[in-house]
Chimera marker file (.cmm) of the C-alpha trace (Angstrom):
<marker_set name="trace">
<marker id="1" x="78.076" y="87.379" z="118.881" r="1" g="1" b="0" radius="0.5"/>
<marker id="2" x="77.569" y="84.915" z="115.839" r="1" g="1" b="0" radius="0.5"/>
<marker id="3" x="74.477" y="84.809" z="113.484" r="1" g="1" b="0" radius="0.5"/>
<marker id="4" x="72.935" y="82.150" z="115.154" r="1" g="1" b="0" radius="0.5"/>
<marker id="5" x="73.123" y="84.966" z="118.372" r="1" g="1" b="0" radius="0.5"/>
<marker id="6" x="71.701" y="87.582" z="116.200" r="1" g="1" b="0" radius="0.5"/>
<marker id="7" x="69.046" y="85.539" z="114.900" r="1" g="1" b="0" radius="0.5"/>
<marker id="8" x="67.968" y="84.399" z="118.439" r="1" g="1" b="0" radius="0.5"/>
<marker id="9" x="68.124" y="88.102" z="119.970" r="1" g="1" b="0" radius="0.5"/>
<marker id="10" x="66.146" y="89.542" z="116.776" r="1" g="1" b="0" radius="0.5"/>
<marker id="11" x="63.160" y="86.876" z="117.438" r="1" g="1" b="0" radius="0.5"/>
<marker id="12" x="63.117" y="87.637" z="120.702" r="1" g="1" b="0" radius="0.5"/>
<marker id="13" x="62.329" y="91.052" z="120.341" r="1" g="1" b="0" radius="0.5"/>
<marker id="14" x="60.057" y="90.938" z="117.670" r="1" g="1" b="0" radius="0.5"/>
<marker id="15" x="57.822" y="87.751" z="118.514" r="1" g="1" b="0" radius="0.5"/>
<marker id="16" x="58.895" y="86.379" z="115.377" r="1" g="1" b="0" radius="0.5"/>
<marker id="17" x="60.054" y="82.332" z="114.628" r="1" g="1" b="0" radius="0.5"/>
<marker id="18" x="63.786" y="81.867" z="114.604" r="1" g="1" b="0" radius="0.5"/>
<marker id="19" x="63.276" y="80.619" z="110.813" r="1" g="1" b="0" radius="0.5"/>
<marker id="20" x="62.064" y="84.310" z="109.547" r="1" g="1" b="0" radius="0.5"/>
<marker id="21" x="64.509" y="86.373" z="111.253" r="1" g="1" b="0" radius="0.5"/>
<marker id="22" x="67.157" y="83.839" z="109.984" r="1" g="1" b="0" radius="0.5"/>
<marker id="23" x="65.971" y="84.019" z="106.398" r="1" g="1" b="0" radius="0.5"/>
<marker id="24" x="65.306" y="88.086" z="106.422" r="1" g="1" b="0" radius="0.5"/>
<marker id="25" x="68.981" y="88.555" z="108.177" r="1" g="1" b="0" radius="0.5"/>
<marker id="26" x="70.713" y="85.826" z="105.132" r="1" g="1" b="0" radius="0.5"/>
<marker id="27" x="68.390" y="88.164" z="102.364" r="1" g="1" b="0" radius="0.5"/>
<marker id="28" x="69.337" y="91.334" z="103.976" r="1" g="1" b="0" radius="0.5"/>
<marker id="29" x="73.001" y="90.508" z="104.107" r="1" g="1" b="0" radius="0.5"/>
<marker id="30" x="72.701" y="88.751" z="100.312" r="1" g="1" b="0" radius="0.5"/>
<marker id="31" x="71.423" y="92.318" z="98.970" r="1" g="1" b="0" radius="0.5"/>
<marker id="32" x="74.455" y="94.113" z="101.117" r="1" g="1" b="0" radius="0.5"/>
<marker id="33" x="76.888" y="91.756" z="99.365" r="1" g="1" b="0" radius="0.5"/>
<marker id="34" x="75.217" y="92.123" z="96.006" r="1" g="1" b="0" radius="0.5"/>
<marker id="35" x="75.347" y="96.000" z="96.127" r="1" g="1" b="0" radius="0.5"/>
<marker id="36" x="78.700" y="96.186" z="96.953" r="1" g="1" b="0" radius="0.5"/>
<marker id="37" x="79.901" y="93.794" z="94.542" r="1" g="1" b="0" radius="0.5"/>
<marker id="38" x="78.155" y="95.805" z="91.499" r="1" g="1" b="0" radius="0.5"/>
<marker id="39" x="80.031" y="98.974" z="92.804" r="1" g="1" b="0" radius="0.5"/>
<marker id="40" x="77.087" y="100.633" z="95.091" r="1" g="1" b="0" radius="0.5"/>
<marker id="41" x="77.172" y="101.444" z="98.366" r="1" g="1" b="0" radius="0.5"/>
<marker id="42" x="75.160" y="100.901" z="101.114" r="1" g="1" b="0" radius="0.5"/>
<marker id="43" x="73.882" y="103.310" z="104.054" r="1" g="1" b="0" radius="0.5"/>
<marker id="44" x="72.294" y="102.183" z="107.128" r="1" g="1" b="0" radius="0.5"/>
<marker id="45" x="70.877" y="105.411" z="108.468" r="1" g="1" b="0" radius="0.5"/>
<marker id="46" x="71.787" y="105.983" z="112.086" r="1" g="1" b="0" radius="0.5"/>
<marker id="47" x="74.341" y="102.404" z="111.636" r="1" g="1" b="0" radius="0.5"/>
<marker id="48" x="76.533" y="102.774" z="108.827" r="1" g="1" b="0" radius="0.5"/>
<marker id="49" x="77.853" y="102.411" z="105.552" r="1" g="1" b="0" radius="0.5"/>
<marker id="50" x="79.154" y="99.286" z="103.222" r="1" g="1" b="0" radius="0.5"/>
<marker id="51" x="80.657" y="100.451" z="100.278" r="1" g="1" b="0" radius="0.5"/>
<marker id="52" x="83.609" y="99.112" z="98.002" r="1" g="1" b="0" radius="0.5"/>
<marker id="53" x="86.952" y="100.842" z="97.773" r="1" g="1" b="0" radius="0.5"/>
<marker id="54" x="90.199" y="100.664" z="95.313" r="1" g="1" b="0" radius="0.5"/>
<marker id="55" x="93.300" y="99.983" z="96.630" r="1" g="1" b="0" radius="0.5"/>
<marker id="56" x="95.937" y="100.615" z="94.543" r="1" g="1" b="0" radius="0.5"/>
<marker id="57" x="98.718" y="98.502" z="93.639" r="1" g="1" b="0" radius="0.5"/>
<marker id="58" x="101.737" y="97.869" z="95.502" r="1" g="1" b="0" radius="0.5"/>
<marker id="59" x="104.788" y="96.053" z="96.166" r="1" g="1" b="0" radius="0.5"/>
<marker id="60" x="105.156" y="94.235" z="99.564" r="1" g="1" b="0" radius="0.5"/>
<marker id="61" x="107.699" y="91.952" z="100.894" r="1" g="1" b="0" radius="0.5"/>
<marker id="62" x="107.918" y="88.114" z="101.233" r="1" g="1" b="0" radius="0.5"/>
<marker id="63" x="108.612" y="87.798" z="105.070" r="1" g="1" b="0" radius="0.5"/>
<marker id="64" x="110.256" y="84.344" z="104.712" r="1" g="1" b="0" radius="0.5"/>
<marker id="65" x="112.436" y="86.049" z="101.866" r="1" g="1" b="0" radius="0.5"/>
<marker id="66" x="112.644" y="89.625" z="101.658" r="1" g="1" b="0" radius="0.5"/>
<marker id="67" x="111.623" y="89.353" z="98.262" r="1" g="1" b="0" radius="0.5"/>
<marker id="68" x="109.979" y="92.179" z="96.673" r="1" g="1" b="0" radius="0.5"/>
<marker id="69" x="106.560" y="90.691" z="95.192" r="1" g="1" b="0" radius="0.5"/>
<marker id="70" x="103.917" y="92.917" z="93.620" r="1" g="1" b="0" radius="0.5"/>
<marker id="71" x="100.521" y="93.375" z="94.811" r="1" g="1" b="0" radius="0.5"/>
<marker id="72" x="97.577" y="94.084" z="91.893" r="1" g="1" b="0" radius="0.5"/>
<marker id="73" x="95.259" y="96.818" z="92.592" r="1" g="1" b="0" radius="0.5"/>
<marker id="74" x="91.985" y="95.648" z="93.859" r="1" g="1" b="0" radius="0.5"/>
<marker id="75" x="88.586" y="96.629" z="95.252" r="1" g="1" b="0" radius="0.5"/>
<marker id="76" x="88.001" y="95.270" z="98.639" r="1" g="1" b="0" radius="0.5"/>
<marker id="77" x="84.964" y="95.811" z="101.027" r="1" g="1" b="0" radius="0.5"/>
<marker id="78" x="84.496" y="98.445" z="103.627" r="1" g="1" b="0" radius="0.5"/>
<marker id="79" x="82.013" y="99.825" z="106.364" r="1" g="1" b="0" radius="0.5"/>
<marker id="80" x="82.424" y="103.079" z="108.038" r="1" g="1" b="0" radius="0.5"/>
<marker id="81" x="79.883" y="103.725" z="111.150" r="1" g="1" b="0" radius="0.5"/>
<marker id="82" x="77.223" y="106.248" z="111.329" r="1" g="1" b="0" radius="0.5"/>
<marker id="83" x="77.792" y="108.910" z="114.080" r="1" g="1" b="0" radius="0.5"/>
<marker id="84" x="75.076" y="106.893" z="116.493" r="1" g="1" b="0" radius="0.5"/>
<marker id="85" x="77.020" y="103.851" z="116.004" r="1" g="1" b="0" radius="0.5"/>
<marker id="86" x="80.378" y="105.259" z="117.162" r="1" g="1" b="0" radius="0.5"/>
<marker id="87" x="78.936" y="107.683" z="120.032" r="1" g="1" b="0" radius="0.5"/>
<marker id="88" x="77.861" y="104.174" z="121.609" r="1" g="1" b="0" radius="0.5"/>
<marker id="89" x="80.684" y="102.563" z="121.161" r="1" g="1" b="0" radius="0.5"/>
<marker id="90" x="82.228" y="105.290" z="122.426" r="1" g="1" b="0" radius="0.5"/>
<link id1="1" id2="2" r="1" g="1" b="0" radius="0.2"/>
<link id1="2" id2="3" r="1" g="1" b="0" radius="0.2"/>
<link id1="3" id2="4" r="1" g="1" b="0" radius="0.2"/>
<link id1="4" id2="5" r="1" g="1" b="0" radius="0.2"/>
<link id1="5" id2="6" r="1" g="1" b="0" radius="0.2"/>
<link id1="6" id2="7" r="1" g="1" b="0" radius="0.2"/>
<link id1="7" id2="8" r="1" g="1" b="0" radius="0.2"/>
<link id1="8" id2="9" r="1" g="1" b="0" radius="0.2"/>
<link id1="9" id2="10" r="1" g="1" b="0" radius="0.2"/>
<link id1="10" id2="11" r="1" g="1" b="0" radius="0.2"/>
<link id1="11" id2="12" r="1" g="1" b="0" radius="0.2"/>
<link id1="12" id2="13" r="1" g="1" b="0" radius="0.2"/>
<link id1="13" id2="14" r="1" g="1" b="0" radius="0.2"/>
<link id1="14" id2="15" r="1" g="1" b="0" radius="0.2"/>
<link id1="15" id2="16" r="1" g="1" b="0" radius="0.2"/>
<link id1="16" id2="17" r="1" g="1" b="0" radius="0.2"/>
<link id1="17" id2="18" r="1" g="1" b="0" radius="0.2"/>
<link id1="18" id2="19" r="1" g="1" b="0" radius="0.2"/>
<link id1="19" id2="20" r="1" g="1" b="0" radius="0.2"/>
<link id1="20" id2="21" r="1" g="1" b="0" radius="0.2"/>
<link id1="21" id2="22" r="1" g="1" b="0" radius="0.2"/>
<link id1="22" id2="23" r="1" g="1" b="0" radius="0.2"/>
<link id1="23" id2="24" r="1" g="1" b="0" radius="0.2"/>
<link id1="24" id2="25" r="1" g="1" b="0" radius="0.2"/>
<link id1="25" id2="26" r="1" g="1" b="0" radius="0.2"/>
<link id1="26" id2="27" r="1" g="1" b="0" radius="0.2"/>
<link id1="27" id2="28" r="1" g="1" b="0" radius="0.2"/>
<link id1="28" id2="29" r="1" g="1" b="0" radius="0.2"/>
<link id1="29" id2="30" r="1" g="1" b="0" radius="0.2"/>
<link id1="30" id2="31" r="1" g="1" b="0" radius="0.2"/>
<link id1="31" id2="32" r="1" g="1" b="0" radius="0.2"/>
<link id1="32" id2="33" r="1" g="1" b="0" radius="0.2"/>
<link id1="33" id2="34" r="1" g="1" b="0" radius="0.2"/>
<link id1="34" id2="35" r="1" g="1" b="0" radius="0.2"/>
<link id1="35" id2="36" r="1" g="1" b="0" radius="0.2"/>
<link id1="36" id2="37" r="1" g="1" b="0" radius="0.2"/>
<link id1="37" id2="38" r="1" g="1" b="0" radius="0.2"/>
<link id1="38" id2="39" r="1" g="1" b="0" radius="0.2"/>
<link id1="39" id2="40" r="1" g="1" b="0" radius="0.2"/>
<link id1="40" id2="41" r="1" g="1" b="0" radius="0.2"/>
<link id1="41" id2="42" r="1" g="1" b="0" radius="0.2"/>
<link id1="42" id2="43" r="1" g="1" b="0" radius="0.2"/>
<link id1="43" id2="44" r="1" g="1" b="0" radius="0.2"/>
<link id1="44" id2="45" r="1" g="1" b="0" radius="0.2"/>
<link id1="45" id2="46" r="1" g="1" b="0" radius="0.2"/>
<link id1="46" id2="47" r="1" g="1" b="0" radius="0.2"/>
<link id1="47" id2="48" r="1" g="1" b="0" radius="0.2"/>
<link id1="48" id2="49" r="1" g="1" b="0" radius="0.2"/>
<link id1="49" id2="50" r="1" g="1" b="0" radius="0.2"/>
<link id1="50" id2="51" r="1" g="1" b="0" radius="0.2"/>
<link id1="51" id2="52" r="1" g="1" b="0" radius="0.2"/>
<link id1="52" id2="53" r="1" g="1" b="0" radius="0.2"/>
<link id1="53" id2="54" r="1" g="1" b="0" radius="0.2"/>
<link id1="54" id2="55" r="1" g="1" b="0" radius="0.2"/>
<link id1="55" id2="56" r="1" g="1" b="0" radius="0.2"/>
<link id1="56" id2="57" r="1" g="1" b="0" radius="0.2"/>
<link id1="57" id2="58" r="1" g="1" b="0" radius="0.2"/>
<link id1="58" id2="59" r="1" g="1" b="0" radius="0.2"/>
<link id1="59" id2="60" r="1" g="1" b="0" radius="0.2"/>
<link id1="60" id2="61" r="1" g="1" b="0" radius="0.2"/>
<link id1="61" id2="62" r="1" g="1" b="0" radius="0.2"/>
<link id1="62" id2="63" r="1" g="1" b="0" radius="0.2"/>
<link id1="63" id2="64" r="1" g="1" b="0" radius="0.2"/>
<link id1="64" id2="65" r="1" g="1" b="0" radius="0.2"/>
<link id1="65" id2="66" r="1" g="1" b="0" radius="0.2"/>
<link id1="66" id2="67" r="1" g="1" b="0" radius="0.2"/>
<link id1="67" id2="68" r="1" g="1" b="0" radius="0.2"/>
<link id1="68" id2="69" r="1" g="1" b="0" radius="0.2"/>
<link id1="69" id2="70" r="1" g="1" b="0" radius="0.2"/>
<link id1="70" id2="71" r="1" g="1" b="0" radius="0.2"/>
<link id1="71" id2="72" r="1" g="1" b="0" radius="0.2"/>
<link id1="72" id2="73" r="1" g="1" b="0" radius="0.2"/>
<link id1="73" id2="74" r="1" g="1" b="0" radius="0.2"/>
<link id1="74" id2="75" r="1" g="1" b="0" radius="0.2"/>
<link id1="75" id2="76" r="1" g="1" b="0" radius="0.2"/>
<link id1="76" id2="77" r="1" g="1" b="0" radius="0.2"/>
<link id1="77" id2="78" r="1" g="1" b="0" radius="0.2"/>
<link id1="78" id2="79" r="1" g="1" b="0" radius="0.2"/>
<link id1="79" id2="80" r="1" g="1" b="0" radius="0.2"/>
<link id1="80" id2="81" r="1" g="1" b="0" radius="0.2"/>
<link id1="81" id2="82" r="1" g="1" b="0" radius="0.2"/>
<link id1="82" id2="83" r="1" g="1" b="0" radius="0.2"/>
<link id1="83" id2="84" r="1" g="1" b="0" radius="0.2"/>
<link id1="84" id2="85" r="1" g="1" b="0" radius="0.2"/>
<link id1="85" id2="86" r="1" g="1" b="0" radius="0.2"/>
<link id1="86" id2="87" r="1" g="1" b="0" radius="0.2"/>
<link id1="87" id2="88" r="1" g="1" b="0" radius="0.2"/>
<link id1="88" id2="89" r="1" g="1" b="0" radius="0.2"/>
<link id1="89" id2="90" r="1" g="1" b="0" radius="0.2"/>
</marker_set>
């Protein structure tokens, strides 16, 4: 499922235009991305939670080379589901 699929399902169900849904779905994920990137997380009750994490830094390998080349430390997204969202994936 794409965005376009979301957006289509989410009207469906509600009775609202294609254009709302689409622009509450881009705000919704704007604010997500937003929070994140200023260091706050995110919960979802019953779905999940976005939040940032540090990874630290490293040294991997060039596979072409076998080089050793260092890796910086970094913060990089993350989501972990809510217990409803994994029993029904489950």
């Amino acid at each position: 499922m794409n965005k376009t699929d979301l957006v289509d399902q989410v009207a469906a169900r509600t009775g609202q235009t294609k254009v709302a849904v689409a622009a509450a779905i881009e705000a919704a994920m704007d604010i997500i991305v937003e929070a994140v990137a200023h260091s706050e997380s995110v919960t979802l009750s019953g779905f999940g939670t976005f939040e940032p994490r540090d990874r630290k830094a490293r040294t991997g390998r060039n596979p072409r080379t076998g080089d050793a080349v260092p890796i910086p430390a970094r913060t990089v997204p993350s989501f972990r589901p809510g217990n409803s969202f994994k029993s029904a994936v489950e």
